[in-house]
C-alpha positions in Angstrom: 9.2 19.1 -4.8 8.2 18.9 -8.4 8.8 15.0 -8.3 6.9 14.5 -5.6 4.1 16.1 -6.8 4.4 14.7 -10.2 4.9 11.6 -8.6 1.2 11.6 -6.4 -1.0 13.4 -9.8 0.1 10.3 -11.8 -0.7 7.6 -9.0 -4.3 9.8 -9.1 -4.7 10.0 -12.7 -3.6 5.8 -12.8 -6.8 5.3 -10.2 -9.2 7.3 -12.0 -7.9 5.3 -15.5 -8.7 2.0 -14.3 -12.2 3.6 -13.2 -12.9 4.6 -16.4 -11.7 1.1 -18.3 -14.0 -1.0 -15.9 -16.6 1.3 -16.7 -16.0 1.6 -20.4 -16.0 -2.0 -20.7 -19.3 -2.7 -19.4 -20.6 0.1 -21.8 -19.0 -0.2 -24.8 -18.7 -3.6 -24.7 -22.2 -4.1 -22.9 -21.4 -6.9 -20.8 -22.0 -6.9 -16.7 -19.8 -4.4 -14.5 -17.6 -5.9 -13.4 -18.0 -4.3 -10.0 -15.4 -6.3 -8.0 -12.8 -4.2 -10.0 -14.3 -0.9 -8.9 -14.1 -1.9 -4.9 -11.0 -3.1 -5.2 -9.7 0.6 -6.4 -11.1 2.1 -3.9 -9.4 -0.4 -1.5 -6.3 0.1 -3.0 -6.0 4.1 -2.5 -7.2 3.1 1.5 -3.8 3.3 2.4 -2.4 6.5 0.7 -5.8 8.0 2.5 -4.7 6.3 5.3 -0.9 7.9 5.1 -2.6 11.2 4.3 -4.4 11.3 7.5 -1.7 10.0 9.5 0.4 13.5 8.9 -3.1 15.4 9.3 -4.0 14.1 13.2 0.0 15.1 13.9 -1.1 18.8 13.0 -4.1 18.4 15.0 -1.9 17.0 18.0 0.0 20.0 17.9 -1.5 22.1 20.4 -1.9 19.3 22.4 2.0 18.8 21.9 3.1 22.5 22.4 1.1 21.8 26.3 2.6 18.8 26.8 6.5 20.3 27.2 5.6 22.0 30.1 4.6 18.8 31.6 7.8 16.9 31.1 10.8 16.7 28.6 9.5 13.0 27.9 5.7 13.8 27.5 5.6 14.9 24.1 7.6 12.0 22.6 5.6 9.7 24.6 2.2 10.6 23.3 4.2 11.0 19.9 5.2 7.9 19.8 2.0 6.2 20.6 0.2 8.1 18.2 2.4 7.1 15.4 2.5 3.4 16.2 -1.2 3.2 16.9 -1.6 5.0 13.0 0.6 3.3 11.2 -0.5 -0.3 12.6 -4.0 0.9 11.3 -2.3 1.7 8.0 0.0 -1.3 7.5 -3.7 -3.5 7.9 -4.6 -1.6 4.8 -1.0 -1.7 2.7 -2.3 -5.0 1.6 -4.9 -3.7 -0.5 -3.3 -1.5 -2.8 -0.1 -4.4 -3.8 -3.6 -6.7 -4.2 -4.1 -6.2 -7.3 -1.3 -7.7 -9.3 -3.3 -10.3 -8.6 -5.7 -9.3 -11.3 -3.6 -10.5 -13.7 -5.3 -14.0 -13.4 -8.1 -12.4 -15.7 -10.4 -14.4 -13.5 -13.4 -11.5 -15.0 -13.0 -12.4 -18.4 -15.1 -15.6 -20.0 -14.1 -17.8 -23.0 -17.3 -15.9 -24.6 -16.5 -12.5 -23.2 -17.6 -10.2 -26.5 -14.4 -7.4 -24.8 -11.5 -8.3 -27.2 -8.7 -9.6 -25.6 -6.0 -6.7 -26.1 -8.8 -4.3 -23.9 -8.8 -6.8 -21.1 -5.3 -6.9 -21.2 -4.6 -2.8 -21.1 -7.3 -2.8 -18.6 -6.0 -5.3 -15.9 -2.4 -3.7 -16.5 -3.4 -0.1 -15.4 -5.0 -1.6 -12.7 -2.2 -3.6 -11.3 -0.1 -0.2 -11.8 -2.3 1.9 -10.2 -2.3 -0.6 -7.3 1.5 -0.5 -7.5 1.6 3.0 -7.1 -0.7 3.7 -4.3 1.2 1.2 -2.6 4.6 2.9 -3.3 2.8 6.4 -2.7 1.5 5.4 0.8 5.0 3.4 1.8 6.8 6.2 0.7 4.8 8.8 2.7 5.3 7.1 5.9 8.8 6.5 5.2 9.2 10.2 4.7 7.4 11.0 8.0 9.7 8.4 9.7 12.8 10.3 8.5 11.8 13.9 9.6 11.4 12.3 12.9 14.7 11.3 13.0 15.6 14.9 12.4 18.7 14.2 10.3 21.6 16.9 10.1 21.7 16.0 6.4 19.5 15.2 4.0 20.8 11.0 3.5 18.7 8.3 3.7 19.0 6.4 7.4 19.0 2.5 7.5 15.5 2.5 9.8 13.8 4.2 7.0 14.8 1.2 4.7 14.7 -1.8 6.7 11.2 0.1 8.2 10.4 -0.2 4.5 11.5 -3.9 3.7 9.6 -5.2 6.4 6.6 -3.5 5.6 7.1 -4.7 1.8 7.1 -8.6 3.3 4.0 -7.8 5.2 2.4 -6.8 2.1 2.7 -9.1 0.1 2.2 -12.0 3.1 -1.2 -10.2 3.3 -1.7 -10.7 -0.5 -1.1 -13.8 0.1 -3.7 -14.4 2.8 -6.4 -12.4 0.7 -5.5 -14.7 -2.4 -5.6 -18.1 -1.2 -7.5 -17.8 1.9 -9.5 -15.3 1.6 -8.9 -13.3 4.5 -9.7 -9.1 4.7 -8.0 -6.9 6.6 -10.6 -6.7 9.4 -10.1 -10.3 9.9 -7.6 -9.6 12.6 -10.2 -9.0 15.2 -10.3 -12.4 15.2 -6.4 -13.6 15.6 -6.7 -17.0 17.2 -9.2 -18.1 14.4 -7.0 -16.5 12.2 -3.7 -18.4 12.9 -5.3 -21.8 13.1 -6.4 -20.7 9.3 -3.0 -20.3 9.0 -1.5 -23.1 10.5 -4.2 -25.4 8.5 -3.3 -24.1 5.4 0.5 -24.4 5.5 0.1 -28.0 6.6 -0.8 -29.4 3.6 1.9 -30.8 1.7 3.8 -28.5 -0.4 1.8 -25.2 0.3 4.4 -23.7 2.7 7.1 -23.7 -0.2 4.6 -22.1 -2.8 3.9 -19.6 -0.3 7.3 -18.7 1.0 8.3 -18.2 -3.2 5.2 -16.1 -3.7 5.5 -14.1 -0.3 9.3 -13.6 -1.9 8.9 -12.9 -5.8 5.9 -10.4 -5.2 8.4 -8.6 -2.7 11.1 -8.2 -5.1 9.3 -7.1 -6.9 7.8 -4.3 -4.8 11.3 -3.4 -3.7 12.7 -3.4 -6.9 10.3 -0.5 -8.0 10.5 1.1 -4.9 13.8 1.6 -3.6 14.9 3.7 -6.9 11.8 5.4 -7.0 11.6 6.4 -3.3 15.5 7.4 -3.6 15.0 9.9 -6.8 11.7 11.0 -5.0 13.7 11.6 -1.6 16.4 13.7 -3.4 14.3 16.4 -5.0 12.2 16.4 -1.6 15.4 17.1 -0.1 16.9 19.8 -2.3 13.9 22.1 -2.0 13.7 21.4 1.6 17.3 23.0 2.1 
């Protein structure tokens, strides 16, 4: 249990550093805020909020639950079940947000005149992008824990649907980086599929696009997983231990 909490007070204490280095360098440096930065924090810890409150409404359909057995053996996992898909679609809109901001590494604040010295921009956009990171790994591995309980395991191993449940919401993420990158499109943008495909569709038309999409879509995956799965796995073990 001492990983995991270690694990969620240094994702917290990455969010508040980027804070503070967007702020600082408007104030030391006295150039504009570069306020852009600051929304896009808060958009990235959206989803371990999100996570967060997807375990809160199961406590507060509990009593709700402990009625429902009475009604029929199938009741409760019905309503369960519905609950959970309905809250984690919600959540996987916002997953986007947090893996985002790797693509602040473009420096696309910074100016050929900017008075901030280079090596502050570059410490600055780094803690970003890993604070980004981890609120993305937090949240994932949240709902990937939740998944697992549900299973109700015998032991404490890690079961194929919690990873391949995890892969495919990596892909998703960074598809939806992709789609807030290059064409500009926000979570809440989904109220509006139709428009939203033909976008799509437009976009991948054009000669050579679909390639450079498919290889970013891929390589920002990788590179999700690549952090994750080891992560995740050291995280799940002393979750596990203290659990027994």
């Amino acid at each position: 249990m001492t990983a995991v909490l270690l694990a969620a007070a240094a994702v917290i204490v990455l969010d508040v550093y980027a804070a503070v280095l967007v702020v600082l360098r408007a104030k030391v440096y006295r150039v504009a805020l570069y306020r852009p930065m600051l929304l896009n924090i808060g958009l990235s810890a959206l989803p371990v909020v999100t996570a967060l409150g997807v375990c809160g409404g199961l406590a507060v359909l509990a009593p709700i639950l402990a009625h429902l057995v009475d009604i029929g053996p199938d009741a409760r996992a019905v309503v369960v079940t519905a609950y959970l898909l309905a809250a984690t679609g919600v959540w996987l809109l916002l997953f986007p947000n947090s893996v985002y901001l790797i693509t602040e590494l473009n420096f696309s604040h910074r100016t050929a005149s900017s008075p901030v010295p280079l090596w502050y921009d570059i410490i600055q956009t780094l803690v970003l992008t890993l604070s980004g990171i981890g609120n993305a790994i937090l949240s994932l591995g949240i709902l990937q824990t939740l998944l697992i309980v549900f299973e109700d395991r015998p032991d404490a191993s890690l079961p194929a649907t919690g990873w391949v449940f995890a892969g495919v919401v990596i892909v998703l993420g960074a598809v939806g980086v992709y789609l807030g990158r290059y064409l500009r499109v926000n979570s809440w943008d989904v109220r509006h599929p139709v428009a939203l495909l033909q976008k799509l569709t437009a976009h991948l038309r054009q000669p050579g696009t679909a390639l450079e999409a498919s290889a970013f879509v891929i390589t920002h995956a990788l590179l999700i997983g690549l952090l994750y799965v080891p992560l995740f796995s050291i995280t799940w073990t002393s979750f596990a231990a203290t659990a027994v």
